[in-house]
C-alpha positions in Angstrom: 74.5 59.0 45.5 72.5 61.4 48.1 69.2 60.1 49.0 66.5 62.9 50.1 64.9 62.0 53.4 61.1 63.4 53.4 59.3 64.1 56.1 55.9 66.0 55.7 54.9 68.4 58.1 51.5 69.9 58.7 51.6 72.6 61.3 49.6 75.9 61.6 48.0 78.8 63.3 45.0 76.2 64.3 43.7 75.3 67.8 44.5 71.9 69.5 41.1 70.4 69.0 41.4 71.1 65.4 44.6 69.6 65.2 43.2 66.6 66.9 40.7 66.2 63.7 43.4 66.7 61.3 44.9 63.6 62.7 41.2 61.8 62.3 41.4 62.3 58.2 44.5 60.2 58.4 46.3 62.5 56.1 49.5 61.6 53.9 51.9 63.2 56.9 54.0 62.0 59.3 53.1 64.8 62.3 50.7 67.2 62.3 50.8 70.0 64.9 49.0 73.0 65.7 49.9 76.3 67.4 47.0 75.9 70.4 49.4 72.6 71.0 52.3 74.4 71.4 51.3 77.6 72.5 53.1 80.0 70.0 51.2 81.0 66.7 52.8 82.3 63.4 54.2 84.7 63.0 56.1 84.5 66.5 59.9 82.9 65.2 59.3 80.1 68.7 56.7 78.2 66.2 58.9 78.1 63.2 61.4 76.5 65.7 58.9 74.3 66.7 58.7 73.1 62.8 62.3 72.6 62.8 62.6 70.6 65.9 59.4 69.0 64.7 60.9 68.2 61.6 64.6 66.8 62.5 66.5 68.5 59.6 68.5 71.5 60.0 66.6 74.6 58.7 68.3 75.1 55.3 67.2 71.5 54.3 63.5 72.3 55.6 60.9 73.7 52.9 58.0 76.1 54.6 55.1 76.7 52.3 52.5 79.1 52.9 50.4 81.6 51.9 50.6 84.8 53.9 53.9 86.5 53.0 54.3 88.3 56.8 52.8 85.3 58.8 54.6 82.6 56.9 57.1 83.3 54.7 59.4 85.8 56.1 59.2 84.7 59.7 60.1 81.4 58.3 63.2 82.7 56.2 64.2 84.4 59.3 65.0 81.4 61.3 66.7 79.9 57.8 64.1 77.9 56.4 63.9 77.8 52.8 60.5 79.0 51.7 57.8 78.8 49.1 54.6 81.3 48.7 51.6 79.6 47.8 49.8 82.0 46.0 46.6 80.2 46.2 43.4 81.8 49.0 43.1 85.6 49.4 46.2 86.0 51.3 48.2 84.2 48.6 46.7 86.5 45.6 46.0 90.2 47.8 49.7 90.5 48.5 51.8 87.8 46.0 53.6 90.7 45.0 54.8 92.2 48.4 58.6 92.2 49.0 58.3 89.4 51.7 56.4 87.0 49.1 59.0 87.8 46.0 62.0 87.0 48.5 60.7 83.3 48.8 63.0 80.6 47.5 60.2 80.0 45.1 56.8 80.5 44.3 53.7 78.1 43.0 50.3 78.6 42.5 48.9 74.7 43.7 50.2 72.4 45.9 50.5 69.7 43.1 53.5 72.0 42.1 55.3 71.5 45.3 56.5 67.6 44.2 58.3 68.4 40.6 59.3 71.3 42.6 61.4 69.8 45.0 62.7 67.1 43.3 63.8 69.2 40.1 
């Protein structure tokens, strides 16, 4: 039997201070990183490395979700990340049907979707 190691992630296109009050709500993650920290902001490919290393599984067994097709999903995809589009927010409805946000591995509408998701 394989047994799924999870480790959640929050990084984004945020400044260091406001990663620094991220980690004040104490939030169900195990890191939390911005792209003030480390100097590179989506949709540059440096800070989807950044996730990976951040992360410590290769790419294919890492899952990027976000909402803006061009800043999150296909910069993801191109360093081999497996995606999903959250089509939730105005850049998850104004261009869910865009070629970069159909070519995600999948697609949800909530975050509560993301567990069944992942484990189905």
């Amino acid at each position: 039997m394989i047994q799924a190691v999870v480790f959640d992630v929050i990084a984004g296109n945020q400044t260091a201070r406001a990663g620094k009050l991220l980690e004040l709500l104490n939030l169900p993650a195990d890191a939390i990183a911005t792209s003030g920290e480390w100097g590179v902001a989506k949709p540059d490919r440096r800070f989807f490395t950044n996730v990976i290393t951040l992360a410590g599984a290769a790419p294919h067994r890492t899952v990027y979700v976000g909402d803006h097709p061009q800043n999150d999903i296909a910069p993801a995809a191109a360093v081999g990340l497996r995606t999903v589009h959250l089509r939730r927010g105005p850049y998850g409805h104004l261009w869910a049907d865009t070629f970069e946000a159909r070519a995600a591995d999948w697609r949800i509408t909530a975050l509560t979707d993301l567990p069944v998701l992942l484990t189905s």
